[in-house]
N, C-alpha and C positions, 0 to 999 in steps of 0.2 A: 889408141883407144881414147874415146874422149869422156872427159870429165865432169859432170854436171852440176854446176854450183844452185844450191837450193836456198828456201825460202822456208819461215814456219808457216806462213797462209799458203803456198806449193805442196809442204807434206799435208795438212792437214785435207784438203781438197782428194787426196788420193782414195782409191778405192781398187783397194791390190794387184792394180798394176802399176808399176813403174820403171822409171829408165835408169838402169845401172853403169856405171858406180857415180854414188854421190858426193860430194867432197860440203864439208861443213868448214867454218874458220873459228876454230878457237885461242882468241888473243892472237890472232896473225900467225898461228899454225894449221896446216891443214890438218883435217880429220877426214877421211876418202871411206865410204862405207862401200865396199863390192860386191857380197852375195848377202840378201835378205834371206832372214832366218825363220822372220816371225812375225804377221801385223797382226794390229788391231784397228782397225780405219779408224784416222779423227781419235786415237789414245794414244798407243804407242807402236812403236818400231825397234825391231832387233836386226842387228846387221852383224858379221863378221869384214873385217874392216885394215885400214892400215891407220896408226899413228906415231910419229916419234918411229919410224922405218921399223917399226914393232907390228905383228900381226895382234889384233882387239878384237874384244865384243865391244858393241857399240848401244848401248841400248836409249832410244827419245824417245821422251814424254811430249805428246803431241796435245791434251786435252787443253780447251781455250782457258778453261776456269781451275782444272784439278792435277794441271799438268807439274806446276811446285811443288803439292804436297806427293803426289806417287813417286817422284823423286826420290825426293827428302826421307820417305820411308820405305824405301828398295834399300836406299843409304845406308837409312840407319840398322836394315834387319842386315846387311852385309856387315857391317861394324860387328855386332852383336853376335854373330857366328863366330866371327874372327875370334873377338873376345872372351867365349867360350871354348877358343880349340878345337870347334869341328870347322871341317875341309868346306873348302866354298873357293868360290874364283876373287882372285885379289884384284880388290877395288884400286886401282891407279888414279883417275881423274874423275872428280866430278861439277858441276856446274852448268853454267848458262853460255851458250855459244854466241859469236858476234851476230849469229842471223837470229836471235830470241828463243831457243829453243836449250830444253834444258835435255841434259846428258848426263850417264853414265858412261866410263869406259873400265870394262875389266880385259885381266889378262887373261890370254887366248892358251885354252889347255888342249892338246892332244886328246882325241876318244871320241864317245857320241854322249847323248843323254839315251837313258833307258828305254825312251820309248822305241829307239832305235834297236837298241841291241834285243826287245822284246820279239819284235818282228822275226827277225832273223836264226833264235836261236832253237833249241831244245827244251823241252818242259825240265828235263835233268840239270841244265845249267842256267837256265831260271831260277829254280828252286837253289842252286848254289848263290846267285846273286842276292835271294830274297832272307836268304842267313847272312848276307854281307850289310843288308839293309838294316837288321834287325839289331846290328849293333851301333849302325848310326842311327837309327830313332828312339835306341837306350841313350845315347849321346845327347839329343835333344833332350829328351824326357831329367836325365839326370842333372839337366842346366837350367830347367824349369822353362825350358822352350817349347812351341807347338809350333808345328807347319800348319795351316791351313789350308794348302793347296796341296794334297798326297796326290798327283798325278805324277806317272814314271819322267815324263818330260822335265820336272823338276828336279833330278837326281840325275846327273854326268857319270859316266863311269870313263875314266881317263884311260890309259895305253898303259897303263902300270901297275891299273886294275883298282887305282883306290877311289872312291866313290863322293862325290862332289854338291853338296846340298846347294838350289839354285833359288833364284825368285825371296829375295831375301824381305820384296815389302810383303810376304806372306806368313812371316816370322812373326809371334809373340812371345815377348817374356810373361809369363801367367803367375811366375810364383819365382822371388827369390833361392827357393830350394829345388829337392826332386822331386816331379810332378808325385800326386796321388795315387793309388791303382786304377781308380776308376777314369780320369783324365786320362792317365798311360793307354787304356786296354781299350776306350775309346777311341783315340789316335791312332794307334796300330790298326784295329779294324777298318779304318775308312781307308787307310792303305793298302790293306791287303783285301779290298772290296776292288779297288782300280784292274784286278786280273781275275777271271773266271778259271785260270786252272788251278788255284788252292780248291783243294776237297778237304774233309771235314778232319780228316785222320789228317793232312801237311799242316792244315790251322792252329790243331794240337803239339806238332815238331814245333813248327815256328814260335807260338805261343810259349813250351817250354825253355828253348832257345832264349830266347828275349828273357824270362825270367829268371835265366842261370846268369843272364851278363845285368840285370836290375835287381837280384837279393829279393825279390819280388816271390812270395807263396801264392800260388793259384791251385784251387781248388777243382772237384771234376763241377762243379756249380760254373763256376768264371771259364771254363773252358766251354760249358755248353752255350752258356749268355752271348760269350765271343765268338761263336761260331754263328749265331743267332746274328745277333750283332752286324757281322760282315755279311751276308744276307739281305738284312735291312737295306745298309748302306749302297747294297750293289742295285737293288730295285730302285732307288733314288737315283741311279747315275743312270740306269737306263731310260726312266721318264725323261729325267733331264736331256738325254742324249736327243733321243728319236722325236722331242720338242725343236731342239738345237738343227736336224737335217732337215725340215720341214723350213727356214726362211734362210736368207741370205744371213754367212755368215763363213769363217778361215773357209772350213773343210768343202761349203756349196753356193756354188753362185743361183740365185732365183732372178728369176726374166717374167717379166706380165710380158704377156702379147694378147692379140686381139681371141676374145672372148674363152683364156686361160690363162694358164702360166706354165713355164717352164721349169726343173731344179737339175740342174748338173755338177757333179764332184769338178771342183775348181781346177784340180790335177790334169783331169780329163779335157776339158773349156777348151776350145784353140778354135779358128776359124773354121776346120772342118766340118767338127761336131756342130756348130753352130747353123751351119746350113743343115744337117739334120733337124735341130730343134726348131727350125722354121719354115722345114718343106719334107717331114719323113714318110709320107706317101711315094715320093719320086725315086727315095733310097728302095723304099717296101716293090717297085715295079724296076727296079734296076734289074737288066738282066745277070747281073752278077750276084743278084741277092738268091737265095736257096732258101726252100720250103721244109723247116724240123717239124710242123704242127699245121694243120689245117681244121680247123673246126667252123661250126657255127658264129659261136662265142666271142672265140679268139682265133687270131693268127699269129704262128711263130715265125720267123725268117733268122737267118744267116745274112747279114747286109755286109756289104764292101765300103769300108770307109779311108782314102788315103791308105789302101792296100792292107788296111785291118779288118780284120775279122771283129762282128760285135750279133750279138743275140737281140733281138728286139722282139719284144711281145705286143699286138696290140689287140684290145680290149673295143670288140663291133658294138656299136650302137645298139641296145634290145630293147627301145620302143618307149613311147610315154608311159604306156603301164608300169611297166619296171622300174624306173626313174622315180614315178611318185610314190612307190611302195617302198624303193630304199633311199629316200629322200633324206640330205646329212648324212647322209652314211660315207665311208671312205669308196674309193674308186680300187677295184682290186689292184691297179697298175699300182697305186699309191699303197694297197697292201705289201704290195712287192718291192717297192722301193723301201719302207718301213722294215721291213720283217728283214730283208738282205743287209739292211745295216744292223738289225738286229743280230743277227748270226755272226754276221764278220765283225763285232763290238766283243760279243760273246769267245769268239776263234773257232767257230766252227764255220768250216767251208764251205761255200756257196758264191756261186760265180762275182766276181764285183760288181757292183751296181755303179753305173755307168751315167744316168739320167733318166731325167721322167718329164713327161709331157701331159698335163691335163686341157683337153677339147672341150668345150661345150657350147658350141655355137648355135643351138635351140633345143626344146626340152624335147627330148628322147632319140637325139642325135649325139649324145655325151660320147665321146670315144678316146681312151689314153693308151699311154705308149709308154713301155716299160722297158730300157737298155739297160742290158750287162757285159759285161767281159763274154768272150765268145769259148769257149772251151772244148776240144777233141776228146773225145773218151767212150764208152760203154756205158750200156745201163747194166746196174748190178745185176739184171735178169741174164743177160750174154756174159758177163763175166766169168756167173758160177757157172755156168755150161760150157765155155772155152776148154778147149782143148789144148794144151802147149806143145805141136808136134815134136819141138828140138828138146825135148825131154825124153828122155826114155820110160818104156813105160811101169817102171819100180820104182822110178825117181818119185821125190819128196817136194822138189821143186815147185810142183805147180800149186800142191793144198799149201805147202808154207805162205805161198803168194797169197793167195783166195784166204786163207787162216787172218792173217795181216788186215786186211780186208772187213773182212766179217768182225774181227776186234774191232776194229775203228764205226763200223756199221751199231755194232752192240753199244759205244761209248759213245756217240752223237745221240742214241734214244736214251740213253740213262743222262744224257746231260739235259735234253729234252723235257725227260720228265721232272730231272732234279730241279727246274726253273717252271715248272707247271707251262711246257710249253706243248702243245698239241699240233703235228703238220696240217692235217686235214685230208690226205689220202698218200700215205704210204707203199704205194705201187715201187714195185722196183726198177721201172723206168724213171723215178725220180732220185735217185740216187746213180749218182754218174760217177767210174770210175778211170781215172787219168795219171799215169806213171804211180801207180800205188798211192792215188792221194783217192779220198773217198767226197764229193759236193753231194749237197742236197740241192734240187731244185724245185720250180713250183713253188712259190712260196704263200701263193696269192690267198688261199684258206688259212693258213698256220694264225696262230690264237695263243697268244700267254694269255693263262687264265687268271683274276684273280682271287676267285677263291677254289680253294681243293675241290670242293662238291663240284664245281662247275669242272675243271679240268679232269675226274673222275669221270664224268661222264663222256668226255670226248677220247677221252684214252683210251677208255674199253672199246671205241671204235679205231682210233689208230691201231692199239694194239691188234685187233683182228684181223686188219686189212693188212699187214703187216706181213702176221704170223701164214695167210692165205699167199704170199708169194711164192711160196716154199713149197706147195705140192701142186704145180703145174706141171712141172718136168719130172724127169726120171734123172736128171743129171742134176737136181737140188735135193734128190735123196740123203745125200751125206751131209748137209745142213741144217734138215730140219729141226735135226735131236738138237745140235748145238745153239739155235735162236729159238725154240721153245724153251729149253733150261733157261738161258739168259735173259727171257721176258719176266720168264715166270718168278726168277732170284729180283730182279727189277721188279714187278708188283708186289715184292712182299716191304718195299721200302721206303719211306713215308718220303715226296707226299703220292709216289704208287701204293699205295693197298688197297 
């Protein structure tokens, strides 16, 4: 394997791509960084690495003018942890390397960071990790420290299960003693705002929790504020999010091309896809591709890419009229790439969103192109009318299944409404069901509102169009009782009423 010896004007010119592994010289030792962990173009780099025949983190400061000081204060909030007795990764070296760049190196712990183990796990042992949490941010709090970066990324959970505070230039000391209440219950909220499965009743656990390990009296006053509170915080991370997928940045690469632009999850980016985003017409006439949707409006396909499967929607030209009438307005393609990040930020399912394509090569010729992950399943309408033949017909087996189901169906619209979100037509073709897991699709109408009055009024149309799937058949007889109860408990709950 070969080695690539680098440069600080080499890293800084990067733009996330590079050629691994890079080896750096500090004082006439090697420093070989091997798997990239983390950029930030032109600031910094995380690598996992070898030095001193020791496996490292390797983390460089790349900025031309602020690259000293971020150093200097990762440094020093690592000291400061240490110094207070909570867990963090031990700083072993730091400094300025022979090629001008300055360095961390900490030691390399066994596990993941939580944003990993979020992905992966059950809302039941989440909820066990977030009472693990809750006595390391008593930990901070009680040493008069604040994180200012609560994203799970910043928390390691090692192989031995104990939990490792990271990103130390986001550390402050605010107070020689134990923070206040109100600094405390602040902090904790903007953490437990980074996950959408806390509900109002786990907010309350957690909240209590924290206050038996901080001697801390909470009130039903401070438990409502703080439920409030996390709330806030969570609509703030979602503007900030759905701003952040919109240019070039980690999670999306953006491409101008001639008279648009492109946006694709950087995961996805490879030479393939590439030739999509610059000739998806040729994919849309492949005879490989398959027809889900034919309209006017839009067309849906099935396209063959490097022998994957991917769903591509594309959004026909409807004329100068139309164009000057919703002139600035968004492209629904870009409703759909918006809204899909939306859902999947939030964890509720909906196929991945793969890239987006905006056209507009003269006015009323605008036309985009919306990719997702391609997905096998049923619509909820053939679900609940299947039949299980390998069932017998007393068995319990097939309503357990469809029961599972329809819970998950009920707890997508009460998450829905709990965020003042509205789909825009609730047909149960748009909910697709795949090995017991339940997607919403269609995204291209859906509306977080912001105010109650406004999403009040589009609710009493979801809800209806809804509640109307249910007496088509004679084989959704046995559901309708159970999704009219469950609407109707859901509108009696603020902000449904």
């Amino acid at each position: 394997m070969s080695v690539y010896q680098t440069t600080l004007d080499a890293l800084q010119k990067i733009d996330y791509q590079l050629t691994l592994p890079l080896q750096l010289i500090i004082n006439g030792q090697s420093l070989q960084c091997d798997n990239l962990l983390r950029i930030v173009p032109k600031k910094r780099m995380v690598f996992q690495g070898k030095w001193a025949n020791e496996t490292v983190i390797i983390k460089l400061f790349l900025h031309p003018k602020r690259a000293k000081k971020h150093c200097s204060r990762e440094a020093s909030g690592a000291k400061l942890l240490d110094s207070k007795h909570i867990l963090s990764p031990e700083l072993v070296a730091q400094g300025l390397s022979d090629e001008g760049i300055y360095y961390l190196i900490f030691r390399y712990i066994n596990g993941q960071n939580l944003a990993q183990f979020w992905s992966k796990n059950s809302q039941e042992k989440r909820f066990n990790i977030l009472k693990k949490l809750m006595f390391v941010l008593a930990q901070h709090h009680r040493s008069g420290l604040i994180h200012q970066d609560l994203h799970y990324a910043n928390f390691f959970l090692a192989d031995n299960d104990s939990i490792y505070t990271l990103d130390g230039e986001e550390v402050r000391a605010i107070s020689d003693s134990a923070l206040n209440k109100k600094d405390r219950l602040t902090n904790l909220a903007l953490f437990l705002a980074q996950t959408f499965d806390v509900t109002e009743n786990m907010s309350y656990l957690l909240l209590d929790y924290y206050a038996s390990l901080s001697t801390l009296n909470i009130s039903k006053t401070d438990q409502k504020q703080f439920f409030l509170s996390i709330k806030d915080q969570q609509k703030k991370r979602i503007q900030h999010y759905l701003k952040k997928i919109l240019r070039d940045c980690t999670d999306v690469s953006y491409q101008k091309i001639p008279q648009g632009y492109t946006l694709c999850r950087r995961e996805h980016h490879n030479s393939d896809i590439q030739q999509f985003l610059e000739q998806p017409d040729v994919f849309f006439q492949d005879k490989n591709s398959r027809y889900l949707k034919q309209g006017n409006t839009c067309t849906v396909k099935s396209i063959l890419i490097a022998n994957k499967r991917y769903a591509v929607k594309r959004y026909n030209p409807k004329g100068i009229m139309y164009e000057l009438l919703h002139k600035g307005q968004f492209s629904r393609a870009k409703k759909s790439w918006l809204n899909a990040h939306l859902l999947g930020f939030m964890g509720i399912a909906t196929p991945e969103p793969i890239a987006l394509i905006e056209h507009t090569p003269s006015l009323g010729q605008r036309c985009s192109y919306f990719m997702s992950a391609y997905i096998e399943g049923q619509s909820s309408w053939d679900f609940f009318c299947e039949q299980d033949e390998t069932a017998p017909l007393d068995s319990t087996k097939r309503d357990n299944t469809k029961q599972v189901i329809a819970d998950k169906l009920v707890a997508t619209l009460a998450k829905f409404c709990d965020y003042q979100i509205t789909h825009g037509d609730l047909k149960g073709s748009n909910f697709l069901v795949s090995e017991n897991k339940l997607w919403v699709l269609d995204l291209d109408a859906m509306t977080q509102h912001n105010s109650q009055q406004q999403f009040m009024k589009y609710w009493q149309k979801d809800k209806h169009r809804f509640l109307q799937n249910w007496y088509k058949k004679d084989c959704y007889l046995p559901w309708q009782g159970y999704f009219n109860q469950a609407i109707e408990q859901m509108s009696k709950l603020i902000p449904c009423k």
